[in-house]
N, C-alpha and C positions, 0 to 999 in steps of 0.2 A: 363852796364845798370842796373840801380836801380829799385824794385816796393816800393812805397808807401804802399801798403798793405802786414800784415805779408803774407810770403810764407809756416812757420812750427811752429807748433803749438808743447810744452812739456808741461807733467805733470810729475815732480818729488815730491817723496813725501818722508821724511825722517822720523824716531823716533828712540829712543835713543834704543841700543842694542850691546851686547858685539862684539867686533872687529872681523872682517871675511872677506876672500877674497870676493872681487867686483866682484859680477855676470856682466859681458859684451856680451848685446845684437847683440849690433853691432859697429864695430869702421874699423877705417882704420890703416895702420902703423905708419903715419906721428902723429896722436892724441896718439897712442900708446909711441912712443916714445918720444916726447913733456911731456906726463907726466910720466912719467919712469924718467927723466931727469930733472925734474922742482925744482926750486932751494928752496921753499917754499912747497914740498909735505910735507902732515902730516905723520907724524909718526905715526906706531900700536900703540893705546892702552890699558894697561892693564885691563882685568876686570873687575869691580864692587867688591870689598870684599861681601863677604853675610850679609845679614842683622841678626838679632838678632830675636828671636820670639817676643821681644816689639815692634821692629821697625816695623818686619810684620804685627803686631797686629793695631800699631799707623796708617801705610799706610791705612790696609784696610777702619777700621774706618774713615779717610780721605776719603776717595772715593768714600765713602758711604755718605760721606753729612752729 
């Protein structure tokens, strides 16, 4: 039996940050494993190099409008 109306409702929210293991709230094994396993997971990746005190400089400026 199907409902028409959703039953669960997500809010994910992402932004860009150096690589780190996945905080998991809650999961089963089967989801655990599926993606342990999955032929298309992404790979770690490396850091960000640091920026240069112009770039920092040019950023802020940007972001300041």
């Amino acid at each position: 039996m199907t409902s028409p109306e959703p039953v669960e409702d997500y809010l994910v929210m992402a932004w860009p940050a150096p690589w780190a293991d996945a905080d998991i709230m809650r999961t089963s094994g089967r989801l655990e494993h599926d993606l342990a396993h999955a032929a298309g997971a992404p790979q770690p990746q490396p850091s960000a190099p640091a920026r240069s005190k112009e770039q920092e400089a040019l950023r802020r400026r940007l972001l300041r409008g």
